[in-house]
Backbone as CSV, one residue per row, in Angstrom:
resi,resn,N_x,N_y,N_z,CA_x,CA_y,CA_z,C_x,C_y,C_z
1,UNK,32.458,-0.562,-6.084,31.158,0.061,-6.153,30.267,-0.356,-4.987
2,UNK,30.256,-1.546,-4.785,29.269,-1.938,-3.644,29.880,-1.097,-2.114
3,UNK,31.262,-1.292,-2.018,31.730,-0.238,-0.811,31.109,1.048,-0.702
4,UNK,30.766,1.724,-1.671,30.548,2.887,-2.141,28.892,2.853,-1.721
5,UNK,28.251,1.986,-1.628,26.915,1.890,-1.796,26.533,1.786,-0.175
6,UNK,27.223,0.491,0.299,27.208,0.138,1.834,27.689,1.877,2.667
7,UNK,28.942,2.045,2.259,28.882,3.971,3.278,28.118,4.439,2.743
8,UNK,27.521,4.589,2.051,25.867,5.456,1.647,25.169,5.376,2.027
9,UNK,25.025,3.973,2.477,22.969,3.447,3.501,23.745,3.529,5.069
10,UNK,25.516,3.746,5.181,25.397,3.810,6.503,25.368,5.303,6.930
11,UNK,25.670,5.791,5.898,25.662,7.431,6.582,24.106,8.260,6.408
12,UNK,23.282,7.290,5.840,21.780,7.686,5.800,21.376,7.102,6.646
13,UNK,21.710,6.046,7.293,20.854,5.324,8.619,21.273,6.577,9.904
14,UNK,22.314,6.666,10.083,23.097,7.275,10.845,22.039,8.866,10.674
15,UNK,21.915,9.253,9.557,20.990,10.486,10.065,19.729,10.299,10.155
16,UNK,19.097,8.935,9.461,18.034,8.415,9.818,17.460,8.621,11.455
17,UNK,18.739,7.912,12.114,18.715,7.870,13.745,18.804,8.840,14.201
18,UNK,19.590,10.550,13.839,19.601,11.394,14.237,18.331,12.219,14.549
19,UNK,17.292,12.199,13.475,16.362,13.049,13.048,14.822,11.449,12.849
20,UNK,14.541,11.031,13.831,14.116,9.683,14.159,12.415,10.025,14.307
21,UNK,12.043,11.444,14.657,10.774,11.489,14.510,10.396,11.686,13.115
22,UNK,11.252,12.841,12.379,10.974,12.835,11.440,10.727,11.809,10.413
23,UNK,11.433,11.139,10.819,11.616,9.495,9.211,10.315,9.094,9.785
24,UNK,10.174,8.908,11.293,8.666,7.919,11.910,7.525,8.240,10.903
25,UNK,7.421,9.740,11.196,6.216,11.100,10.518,6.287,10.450,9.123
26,UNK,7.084,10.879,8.391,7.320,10.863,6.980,7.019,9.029,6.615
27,UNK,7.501,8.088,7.482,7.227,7.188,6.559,5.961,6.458,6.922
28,UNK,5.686,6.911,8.129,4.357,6.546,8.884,2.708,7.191,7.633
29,UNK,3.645,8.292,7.621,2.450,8.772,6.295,2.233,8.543,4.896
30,UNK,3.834,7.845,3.876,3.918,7.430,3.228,3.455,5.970,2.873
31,UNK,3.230,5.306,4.136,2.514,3.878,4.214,0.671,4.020,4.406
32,UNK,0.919,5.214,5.388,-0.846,4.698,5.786,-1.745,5.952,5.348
33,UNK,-1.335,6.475,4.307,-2.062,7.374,3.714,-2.486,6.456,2.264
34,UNK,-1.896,6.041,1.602,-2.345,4.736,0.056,-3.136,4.047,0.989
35,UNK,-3.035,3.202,2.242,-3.855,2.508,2.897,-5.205,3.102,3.315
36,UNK,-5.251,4.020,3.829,-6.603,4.318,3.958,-7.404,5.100,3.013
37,UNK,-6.898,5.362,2.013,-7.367,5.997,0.862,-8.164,4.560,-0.082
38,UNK,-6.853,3.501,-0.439,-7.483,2.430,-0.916,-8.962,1.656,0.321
39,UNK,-9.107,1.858,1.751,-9.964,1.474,2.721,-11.027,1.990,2.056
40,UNK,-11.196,3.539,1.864,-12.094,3.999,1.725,-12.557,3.649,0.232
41,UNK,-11.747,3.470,-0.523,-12.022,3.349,-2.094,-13.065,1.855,-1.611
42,UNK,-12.382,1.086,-1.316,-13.078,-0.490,-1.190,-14.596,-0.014,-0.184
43,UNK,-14.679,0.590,1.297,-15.819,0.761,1.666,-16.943,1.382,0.677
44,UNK,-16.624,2.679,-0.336,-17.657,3.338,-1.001,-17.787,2.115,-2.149
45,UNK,-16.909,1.367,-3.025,-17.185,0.574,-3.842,-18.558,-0.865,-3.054
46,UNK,-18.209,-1.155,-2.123,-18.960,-2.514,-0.679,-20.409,-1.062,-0.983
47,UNK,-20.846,-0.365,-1.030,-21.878,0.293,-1.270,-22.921,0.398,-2.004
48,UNK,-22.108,0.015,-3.351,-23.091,0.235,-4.845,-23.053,-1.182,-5.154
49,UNK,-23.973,-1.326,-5.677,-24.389,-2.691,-6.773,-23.812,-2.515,-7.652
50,UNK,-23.386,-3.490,-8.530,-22.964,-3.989,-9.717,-21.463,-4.230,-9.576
51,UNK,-20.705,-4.059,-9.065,-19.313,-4.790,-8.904,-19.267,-6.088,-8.440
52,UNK,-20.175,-6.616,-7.800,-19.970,-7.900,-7.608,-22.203,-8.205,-6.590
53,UNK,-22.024,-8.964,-7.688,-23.715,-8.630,-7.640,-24.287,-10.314,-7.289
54,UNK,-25.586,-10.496,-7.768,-25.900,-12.135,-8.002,-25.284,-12.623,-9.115
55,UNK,-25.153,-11.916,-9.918,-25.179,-12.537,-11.437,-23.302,-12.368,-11.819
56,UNK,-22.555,-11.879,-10.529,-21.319,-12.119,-10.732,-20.750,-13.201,-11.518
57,UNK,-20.708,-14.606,-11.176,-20.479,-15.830,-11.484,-20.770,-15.756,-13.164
58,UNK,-22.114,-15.391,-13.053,-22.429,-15.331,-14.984,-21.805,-15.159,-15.648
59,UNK,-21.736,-12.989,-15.298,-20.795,-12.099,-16.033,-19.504,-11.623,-15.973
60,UNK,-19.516,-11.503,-14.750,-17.657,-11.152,-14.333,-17.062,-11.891,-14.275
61,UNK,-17.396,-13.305,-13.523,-15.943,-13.900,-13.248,-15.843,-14.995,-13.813
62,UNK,-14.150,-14.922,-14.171,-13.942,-15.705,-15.135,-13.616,-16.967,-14.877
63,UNK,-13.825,-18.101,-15.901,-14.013,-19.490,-15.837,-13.192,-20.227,-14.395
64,UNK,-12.005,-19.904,-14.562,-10.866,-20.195,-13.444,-11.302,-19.872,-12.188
65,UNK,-11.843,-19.419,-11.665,-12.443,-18.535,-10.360,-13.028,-19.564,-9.695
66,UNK,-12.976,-19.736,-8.103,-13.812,-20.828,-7.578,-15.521,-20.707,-7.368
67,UNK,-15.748,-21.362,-7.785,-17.752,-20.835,-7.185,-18.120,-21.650,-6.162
């Protein structure tokens, strides 16, 4: 079974390398599209009050947490 597995990732690398912009495209966008989506999630959240405020320490965070 593992033979079986190893000619499988070699005959997918092998067209990997054939078709080399495409995988770039495709995985270039599969990485940095969650990334800048979560960027932007964190910049509009860094915007509003109450996620992490003065009174954090009080109410949110919990005992374990360094202050």
């Amino acid at each position: 079974m593992p033979f079986v597995w190893i000619s499988g990732i070699e005959l997918i690398l092998k067209k990997t390398w054939d078709c080399w912009r495409e995988t770039l495209v495709a995985a270039g966008l599969a990485l940095g599209t969650p990334l800048l989506f979560g960027c932007a999630a964190a910049v509009g959240m860094l915007m509003f009050d109450g996620w992490i405020g003065a009174k954090s320490n009080e109410l949110a965070a919990p005992f374990w947490q360094a202050q």
